[in-house]
DRENMI-904310 format. One record per residue: residue number from 0; residue in one letter; x, y, z negated of N, C-alpha, C, CB in turn. Coordinates in steps of 0.001 Angstrom, whole numbers, plus 500000, padded with zeros to 6 digits. Glycine has a CB too. Example, Ala and Ser with C-alpha at 12.3 -4.5 7.8 and 13.67 -1.06 7.14 Angstrom:
BEGIN
+-----+---------+--------+--------+--------+--------+--------+--------+--------+--------+--------+--------+--------+--------+
: num : residuo :    n.x :    n.y :    n.z :   ca.x :   ca.y :   ca.z :    c.x :    c.y :    c.z :   cb.x :   cb.y :   cb.z :
+-----+---------+--------+--------+--------+--------+--------+--------+--------+--------+--------+--------+--------+--------+
:   0 :       A : 513190 : 494310 : 492200 : 512300 : 495500 : 492200 : 513200 : 496700 : 492200 : 511308 : 495527 : 490954 :
:   1 :       S : 512850 : 497750 : 492920 : 513670 : 498940 : 492860 : 512900 : 500030 : 492130 : 514084 : 499402 : 494275 :
+-----+---------+--------+--------+--------+--------+--------+--------+--------+--------+--------+--------+--------+--------+
//
This chain:
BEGIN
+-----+---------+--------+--------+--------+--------+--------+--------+--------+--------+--------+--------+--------+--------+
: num : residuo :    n.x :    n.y :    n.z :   ca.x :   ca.y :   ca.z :    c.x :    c.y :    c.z :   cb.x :   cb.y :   cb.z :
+-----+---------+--------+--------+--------+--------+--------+--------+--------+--------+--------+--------+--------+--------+
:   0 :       X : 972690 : 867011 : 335937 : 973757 : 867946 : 335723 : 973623 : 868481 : 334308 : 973731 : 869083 : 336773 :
:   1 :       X : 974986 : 868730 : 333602 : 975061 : 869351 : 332013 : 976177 : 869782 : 332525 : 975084 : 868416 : 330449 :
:   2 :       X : 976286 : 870727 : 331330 : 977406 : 871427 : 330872 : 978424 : 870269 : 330369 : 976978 : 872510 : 329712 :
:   3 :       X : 978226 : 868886 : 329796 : 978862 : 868015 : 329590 : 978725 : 867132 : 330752 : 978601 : 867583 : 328448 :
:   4 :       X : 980163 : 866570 : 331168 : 979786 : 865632 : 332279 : 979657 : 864239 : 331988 : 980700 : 865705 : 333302 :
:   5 :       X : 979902 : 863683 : 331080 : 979816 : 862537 : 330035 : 978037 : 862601 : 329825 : 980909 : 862925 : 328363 :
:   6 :       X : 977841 : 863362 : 329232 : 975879 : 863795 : 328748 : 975009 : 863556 : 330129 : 975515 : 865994 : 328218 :
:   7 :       X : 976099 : 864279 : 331032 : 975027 : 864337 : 332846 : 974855 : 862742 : 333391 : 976215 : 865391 : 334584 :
:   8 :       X : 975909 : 862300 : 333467 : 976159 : 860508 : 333654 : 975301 : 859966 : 332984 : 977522 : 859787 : 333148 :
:   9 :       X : 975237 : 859895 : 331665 : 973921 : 859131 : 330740 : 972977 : 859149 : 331273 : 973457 : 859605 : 329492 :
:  10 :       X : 972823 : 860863 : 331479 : 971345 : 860923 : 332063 : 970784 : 860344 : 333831 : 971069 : 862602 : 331956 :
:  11 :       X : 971974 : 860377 : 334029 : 971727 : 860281 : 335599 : 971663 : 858923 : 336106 : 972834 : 860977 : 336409 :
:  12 :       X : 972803 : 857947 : 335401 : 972830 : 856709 : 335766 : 971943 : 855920 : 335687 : 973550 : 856246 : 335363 :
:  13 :       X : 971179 : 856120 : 334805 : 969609 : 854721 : 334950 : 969378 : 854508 : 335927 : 968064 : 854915 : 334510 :
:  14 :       X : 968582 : 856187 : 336178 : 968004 : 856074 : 337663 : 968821 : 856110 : 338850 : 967123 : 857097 : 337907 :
:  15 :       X : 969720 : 856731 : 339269 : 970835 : 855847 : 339871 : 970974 : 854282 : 340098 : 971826 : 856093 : 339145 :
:  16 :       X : 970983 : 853600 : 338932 : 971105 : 851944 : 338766 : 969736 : 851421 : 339791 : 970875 : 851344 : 336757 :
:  17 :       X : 968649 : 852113 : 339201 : 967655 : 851720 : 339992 : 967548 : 851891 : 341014 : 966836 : 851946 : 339765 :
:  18 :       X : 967495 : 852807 : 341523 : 967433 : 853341 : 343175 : 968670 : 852467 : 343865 : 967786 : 855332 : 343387 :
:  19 :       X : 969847 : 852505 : 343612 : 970354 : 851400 : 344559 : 970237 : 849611 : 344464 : 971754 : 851702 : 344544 :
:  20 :       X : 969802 : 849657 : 343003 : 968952 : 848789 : 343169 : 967767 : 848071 : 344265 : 968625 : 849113 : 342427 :
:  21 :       X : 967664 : 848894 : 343926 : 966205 : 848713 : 345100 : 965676 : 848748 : 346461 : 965495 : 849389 : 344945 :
:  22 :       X : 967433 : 849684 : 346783 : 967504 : 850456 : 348298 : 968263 : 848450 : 348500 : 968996 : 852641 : 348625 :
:  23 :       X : 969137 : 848134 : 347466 : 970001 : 846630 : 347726 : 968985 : 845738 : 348281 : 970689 : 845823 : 346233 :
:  24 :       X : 967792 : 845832 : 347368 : 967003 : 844491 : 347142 : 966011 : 844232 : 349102 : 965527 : 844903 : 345298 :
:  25 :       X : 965987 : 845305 : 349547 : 965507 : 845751 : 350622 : 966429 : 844713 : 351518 : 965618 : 847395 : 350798 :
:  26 :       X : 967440 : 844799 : 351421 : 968244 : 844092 : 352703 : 969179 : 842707 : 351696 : 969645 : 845609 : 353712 :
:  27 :       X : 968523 : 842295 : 350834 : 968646 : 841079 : 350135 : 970027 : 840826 : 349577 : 968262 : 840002 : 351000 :
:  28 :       X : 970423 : 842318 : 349390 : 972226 : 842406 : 348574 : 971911 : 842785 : 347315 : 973536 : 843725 : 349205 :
:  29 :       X : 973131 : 842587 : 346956 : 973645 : 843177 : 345375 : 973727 : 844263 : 345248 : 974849 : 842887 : 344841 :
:  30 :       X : 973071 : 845016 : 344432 : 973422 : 846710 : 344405 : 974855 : 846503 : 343962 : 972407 : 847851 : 343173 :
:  31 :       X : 975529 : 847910 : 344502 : 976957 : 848318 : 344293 : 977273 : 848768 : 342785 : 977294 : 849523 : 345289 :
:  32 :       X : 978520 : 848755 : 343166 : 978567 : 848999 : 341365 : 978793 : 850606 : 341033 : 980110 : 848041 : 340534 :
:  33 :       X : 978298 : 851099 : 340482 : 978286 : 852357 : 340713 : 979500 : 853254 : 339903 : 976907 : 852746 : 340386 :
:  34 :       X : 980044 : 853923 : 341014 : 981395 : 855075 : 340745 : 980852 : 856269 : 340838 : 982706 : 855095 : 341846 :
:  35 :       X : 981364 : 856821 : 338934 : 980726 : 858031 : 339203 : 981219 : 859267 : 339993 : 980460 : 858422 : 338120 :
:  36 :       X : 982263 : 859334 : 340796 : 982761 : 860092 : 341913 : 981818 : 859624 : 343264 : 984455 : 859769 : 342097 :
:  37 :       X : 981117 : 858620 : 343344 : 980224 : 858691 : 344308 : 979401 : 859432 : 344398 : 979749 : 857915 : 344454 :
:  38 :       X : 978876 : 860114 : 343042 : 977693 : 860952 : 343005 : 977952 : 862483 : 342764 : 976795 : 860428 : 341933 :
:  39 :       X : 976878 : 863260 : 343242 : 977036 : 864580 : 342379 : 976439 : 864928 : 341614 : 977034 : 865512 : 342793 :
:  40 :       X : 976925 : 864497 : 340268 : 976422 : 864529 : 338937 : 977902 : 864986 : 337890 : 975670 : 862845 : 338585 :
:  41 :       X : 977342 : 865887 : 337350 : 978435 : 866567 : 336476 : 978580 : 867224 : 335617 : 978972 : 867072 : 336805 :
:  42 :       X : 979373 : 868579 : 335692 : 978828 : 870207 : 335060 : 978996 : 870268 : 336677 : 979984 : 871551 : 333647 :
:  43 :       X : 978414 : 871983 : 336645 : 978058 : 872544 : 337007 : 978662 : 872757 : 338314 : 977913 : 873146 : 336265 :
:  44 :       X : 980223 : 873287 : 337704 : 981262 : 873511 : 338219 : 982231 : 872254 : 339134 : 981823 : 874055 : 337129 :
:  45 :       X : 981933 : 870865 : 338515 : 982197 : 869711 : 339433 : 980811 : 869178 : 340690 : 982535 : 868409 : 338261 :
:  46 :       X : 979874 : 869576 : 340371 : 979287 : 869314 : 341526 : 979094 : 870860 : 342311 : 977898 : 868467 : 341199 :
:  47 :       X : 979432 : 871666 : 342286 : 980064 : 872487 : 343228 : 981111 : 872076 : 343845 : 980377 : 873522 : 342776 :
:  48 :       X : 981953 : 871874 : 343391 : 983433 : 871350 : 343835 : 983396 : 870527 : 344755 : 984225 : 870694 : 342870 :
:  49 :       X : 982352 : 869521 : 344500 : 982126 : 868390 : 345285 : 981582 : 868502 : 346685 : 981318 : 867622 : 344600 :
:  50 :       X : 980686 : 869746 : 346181 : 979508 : 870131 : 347399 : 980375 : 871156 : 348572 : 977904 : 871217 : 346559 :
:  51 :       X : 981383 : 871701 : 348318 : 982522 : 872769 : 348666 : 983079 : 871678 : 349701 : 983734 : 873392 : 347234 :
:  52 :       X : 983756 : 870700 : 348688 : 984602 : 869598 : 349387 : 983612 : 869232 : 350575 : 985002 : 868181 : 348327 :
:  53 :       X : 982535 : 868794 : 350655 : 981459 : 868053 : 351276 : 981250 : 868927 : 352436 : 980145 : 867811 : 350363 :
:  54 :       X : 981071 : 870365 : 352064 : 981217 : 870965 : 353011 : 982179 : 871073 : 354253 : 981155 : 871673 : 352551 :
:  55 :       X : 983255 : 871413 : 353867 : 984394 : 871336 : 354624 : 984983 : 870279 : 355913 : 985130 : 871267 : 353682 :
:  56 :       X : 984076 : 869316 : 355022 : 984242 : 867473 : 355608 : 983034 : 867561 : 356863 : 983612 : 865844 : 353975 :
:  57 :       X : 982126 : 867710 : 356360 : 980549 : 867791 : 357737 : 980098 : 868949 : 358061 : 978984 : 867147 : 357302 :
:  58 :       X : 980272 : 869873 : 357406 : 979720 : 871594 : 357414 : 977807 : 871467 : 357522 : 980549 : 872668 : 359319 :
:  59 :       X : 977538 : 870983 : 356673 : 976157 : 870589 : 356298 : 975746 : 872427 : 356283 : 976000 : 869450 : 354520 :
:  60 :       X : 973910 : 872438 : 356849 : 973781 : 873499 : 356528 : 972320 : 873887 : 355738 : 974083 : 874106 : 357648 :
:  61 :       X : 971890 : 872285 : 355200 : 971056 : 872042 : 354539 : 971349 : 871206 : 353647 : 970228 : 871809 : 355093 :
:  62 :       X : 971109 : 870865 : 352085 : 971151 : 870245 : 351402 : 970054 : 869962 : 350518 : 971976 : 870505 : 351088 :
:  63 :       X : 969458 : 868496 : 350517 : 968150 : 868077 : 349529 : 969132 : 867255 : 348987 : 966535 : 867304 : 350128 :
:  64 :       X : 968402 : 867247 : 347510 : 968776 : 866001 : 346680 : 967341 : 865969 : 346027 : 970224 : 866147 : 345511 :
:  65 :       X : 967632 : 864463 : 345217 : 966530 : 864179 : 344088 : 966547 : 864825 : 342886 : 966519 : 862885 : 343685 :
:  66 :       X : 965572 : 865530 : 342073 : 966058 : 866493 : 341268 : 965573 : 865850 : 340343 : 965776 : 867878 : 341401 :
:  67 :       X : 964194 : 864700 : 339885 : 963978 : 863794 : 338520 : 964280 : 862317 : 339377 : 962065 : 863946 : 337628 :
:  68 :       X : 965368 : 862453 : 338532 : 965385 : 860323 : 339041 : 964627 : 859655 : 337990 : 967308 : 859260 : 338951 :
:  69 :       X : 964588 : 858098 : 338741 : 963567 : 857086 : 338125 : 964220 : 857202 : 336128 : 963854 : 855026 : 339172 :
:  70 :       X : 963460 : 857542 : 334493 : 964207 : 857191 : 334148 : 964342 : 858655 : 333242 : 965038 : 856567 : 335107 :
:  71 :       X : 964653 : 859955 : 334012 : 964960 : 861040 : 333298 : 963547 : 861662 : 333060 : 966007 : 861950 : 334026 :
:  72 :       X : 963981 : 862600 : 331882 : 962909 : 863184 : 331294 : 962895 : 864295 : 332018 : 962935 : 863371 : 329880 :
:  73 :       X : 961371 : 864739 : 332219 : 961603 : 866435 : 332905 : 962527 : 867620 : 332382 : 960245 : 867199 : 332825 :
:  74 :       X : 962640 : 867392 : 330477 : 963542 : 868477 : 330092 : 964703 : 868636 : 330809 : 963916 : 868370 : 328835 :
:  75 :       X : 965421 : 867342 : 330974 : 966766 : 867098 : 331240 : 966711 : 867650 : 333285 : 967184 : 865050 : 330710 :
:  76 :       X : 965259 : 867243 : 333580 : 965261 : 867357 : 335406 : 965229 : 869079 : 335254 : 963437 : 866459 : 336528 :
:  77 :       X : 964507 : 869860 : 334199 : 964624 : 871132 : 334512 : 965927 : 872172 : 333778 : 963252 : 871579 : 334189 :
:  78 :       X : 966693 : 871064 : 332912 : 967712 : 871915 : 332890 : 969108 : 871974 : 333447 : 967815 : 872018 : 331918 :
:  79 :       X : 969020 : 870740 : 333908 : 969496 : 870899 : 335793 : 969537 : 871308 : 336818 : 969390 : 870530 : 336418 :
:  80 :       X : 967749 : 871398 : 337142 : 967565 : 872679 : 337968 : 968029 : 873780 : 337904 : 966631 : 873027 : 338008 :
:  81 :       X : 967926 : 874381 : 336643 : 968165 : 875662 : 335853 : 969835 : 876023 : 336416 : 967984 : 875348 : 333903 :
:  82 :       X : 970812 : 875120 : 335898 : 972204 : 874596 : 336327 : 972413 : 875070 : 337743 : 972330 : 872945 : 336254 :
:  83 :       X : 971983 : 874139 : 338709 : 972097 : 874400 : 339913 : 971830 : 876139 : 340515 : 971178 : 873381 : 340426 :
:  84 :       X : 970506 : 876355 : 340106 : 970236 : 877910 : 340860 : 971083 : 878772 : 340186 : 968635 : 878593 : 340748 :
:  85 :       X : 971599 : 878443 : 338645 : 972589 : 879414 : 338583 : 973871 : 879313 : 338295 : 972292 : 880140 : 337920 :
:  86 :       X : 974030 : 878282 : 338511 : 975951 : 878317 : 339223 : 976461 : 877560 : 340063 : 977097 : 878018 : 338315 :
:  87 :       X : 975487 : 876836 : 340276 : 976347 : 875721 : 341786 : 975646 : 876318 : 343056 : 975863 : 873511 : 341800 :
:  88 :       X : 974715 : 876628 : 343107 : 974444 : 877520 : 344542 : 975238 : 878807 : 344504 : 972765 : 877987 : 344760 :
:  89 :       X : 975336 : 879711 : 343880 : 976206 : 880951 : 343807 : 977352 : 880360 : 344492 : 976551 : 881580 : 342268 :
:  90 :       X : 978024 : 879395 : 343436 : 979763 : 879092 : 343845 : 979666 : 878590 : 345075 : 980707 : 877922 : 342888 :
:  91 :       X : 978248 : 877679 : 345161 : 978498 : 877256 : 346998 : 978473 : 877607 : 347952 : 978044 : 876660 : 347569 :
:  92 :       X : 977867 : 878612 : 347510 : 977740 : 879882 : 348707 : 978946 : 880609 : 348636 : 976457 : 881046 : 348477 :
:  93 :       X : 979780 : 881313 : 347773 : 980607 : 881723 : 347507 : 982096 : 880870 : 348693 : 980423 : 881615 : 345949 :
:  94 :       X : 981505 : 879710 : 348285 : 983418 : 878637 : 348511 : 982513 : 878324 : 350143 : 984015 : 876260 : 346842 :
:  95 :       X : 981547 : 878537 : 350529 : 981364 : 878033 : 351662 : 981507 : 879326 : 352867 : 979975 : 877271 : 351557 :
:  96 :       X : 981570 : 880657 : 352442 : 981732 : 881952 : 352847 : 980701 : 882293 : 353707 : 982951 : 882178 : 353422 :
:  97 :       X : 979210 : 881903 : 352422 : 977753 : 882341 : 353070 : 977158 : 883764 : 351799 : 976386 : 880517 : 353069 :
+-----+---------+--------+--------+--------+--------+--------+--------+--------+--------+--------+--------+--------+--------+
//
């Protein structure tokens, strides 16, 4: 996640590439080609959006993700983190009416 969603993709897609890579190679397919609306990777404010939407769809009342993929540097894994605790959990809590 960045404040740029172009900058967040760079960073995110390697490891992305790899991991379904690998999850493919397991059951002897082609990894998929990857759409970045499949993921929640963004600013801030689009993977809230996403996570809002997501909500609504399953009413999840736990959420893990991977926070360093294969690939990213810790700067980039902790200023993501940083991202998340302070504006995509607020808004998700906010749009989820917790």
């Amino acid at each position: 996640m960045d404040e740029d969603a172009d900058r967040a993709w760079a960073d995110a897609a390697p490891g992305i590439a790899y991991l379904e890579g690998e999850i493919a190679s397991y059951g002897g397919n082609e990894p998929p080609a990857l759409r970045r609306e499949d993921y929640l990777v963004g600013t801030p404010e689009d993977v809230a959006r996403k996570l809002i939407a997501l909500h609504a769809e399953v009413r999840f009342v736990e959420f893990a993700h991977w926070m360093r993929l294969p690939t990213m540097s810790q700067a980039v894994a902790m200023r993501s983190l940083e991202l998340i605790a302070s504006r995509v959990v607020p808004a998700v809590r906010a749009g989820v009416g917790r």
